[in-house]
N, C-alpha and C positions, 0 to 999 in steps of 0.2 A: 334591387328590384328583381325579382324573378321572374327569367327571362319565359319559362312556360306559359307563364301567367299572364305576361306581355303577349304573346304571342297569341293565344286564346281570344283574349280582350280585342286586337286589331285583328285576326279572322271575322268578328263576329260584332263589334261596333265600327258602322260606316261613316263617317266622318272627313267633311270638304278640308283643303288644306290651312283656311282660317278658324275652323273647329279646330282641328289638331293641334294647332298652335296654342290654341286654350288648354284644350284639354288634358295635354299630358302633363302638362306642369303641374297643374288639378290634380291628376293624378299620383305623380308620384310625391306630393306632399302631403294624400290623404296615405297613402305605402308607406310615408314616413312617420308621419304621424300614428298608423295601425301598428307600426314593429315595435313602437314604444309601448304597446300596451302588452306585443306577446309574450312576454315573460310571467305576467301574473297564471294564465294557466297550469305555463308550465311547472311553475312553483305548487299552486295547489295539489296538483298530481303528484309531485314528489311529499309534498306533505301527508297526503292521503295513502301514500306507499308505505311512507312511517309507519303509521298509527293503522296500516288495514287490519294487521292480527289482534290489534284490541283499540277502536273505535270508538271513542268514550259520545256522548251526545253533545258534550260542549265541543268536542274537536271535529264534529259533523256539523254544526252549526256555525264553527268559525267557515270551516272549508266551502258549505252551501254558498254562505253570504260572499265570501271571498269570491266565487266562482259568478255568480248572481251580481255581483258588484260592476268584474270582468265584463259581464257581456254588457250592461246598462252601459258600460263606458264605450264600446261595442257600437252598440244602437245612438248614441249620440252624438259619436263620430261619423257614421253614415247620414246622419239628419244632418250634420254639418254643411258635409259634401255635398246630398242630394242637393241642397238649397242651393251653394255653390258654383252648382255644374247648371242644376236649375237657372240661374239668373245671369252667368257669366255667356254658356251655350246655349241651352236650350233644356226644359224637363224632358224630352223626349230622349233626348242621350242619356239624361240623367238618369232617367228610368232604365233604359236599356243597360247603362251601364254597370248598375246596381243590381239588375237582374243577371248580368253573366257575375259579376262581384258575388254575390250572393250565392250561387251556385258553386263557384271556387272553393267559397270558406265552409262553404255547405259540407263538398268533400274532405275537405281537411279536418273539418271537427269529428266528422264520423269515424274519418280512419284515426284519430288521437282517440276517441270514446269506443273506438271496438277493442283498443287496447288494454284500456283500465278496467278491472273484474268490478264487479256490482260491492258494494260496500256489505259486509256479512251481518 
């Protein structure tokens, strides 16, 4: 678990001491559950570094889908959770939670996407 991240999350969701009880374990089993999927990025980006200097249209359409795939699996795990957090705490956390959530991954993907050049 990353400890920034933690850190961010309990600044900015308030939380009674039998919410908390819920909710971290909630928590770091959707963190566990998300690290499983971080590798598929990473993997397309090195694929995509392959093939940047000659990009054929099937290896841009494995890599879209692949990437496209990534995030659905992305989105389906936060529907998991929101429900989760939803029904065990409260939507209210749940919402809040996924909105500092969201924001986190938010910058991380930008700073991973300011890195990779545009496909030529």
């Amino acid at each position: 678990m990353c400890k920034p991240k933690i850190h961010i999350i309990r600044q900015n969701l308030t939380l009674t001491d039998d919410q908390a009880k819920k909710f971290w374990p909630l928590q770091q089993s959707y963190e566990n559950e998300l690290s499983t999927l971080g590798d598929q990025p990473v993997d397309v980006i090195r694929d995509y570094a392959k093939n940047w200097d000659n990009l054929s249209d099937a290896t841009a359409k494995d890599l879209g889908t692949r990437l496209l795939d990534y995030q659905q699996k992305r989105i389906d795990l936060r529907n998991k959770y929101f429900d989760r957090i939803s029904k065990e705490i409260t939507p209210t956390i749940a919402a809040k939670f996924f909105q500092i959530e969201l924001q986190i991954e938010d910058l991380i993907d930008l700073e991973i996407a300011s890195s990779v050049p545009l496909a030529k």
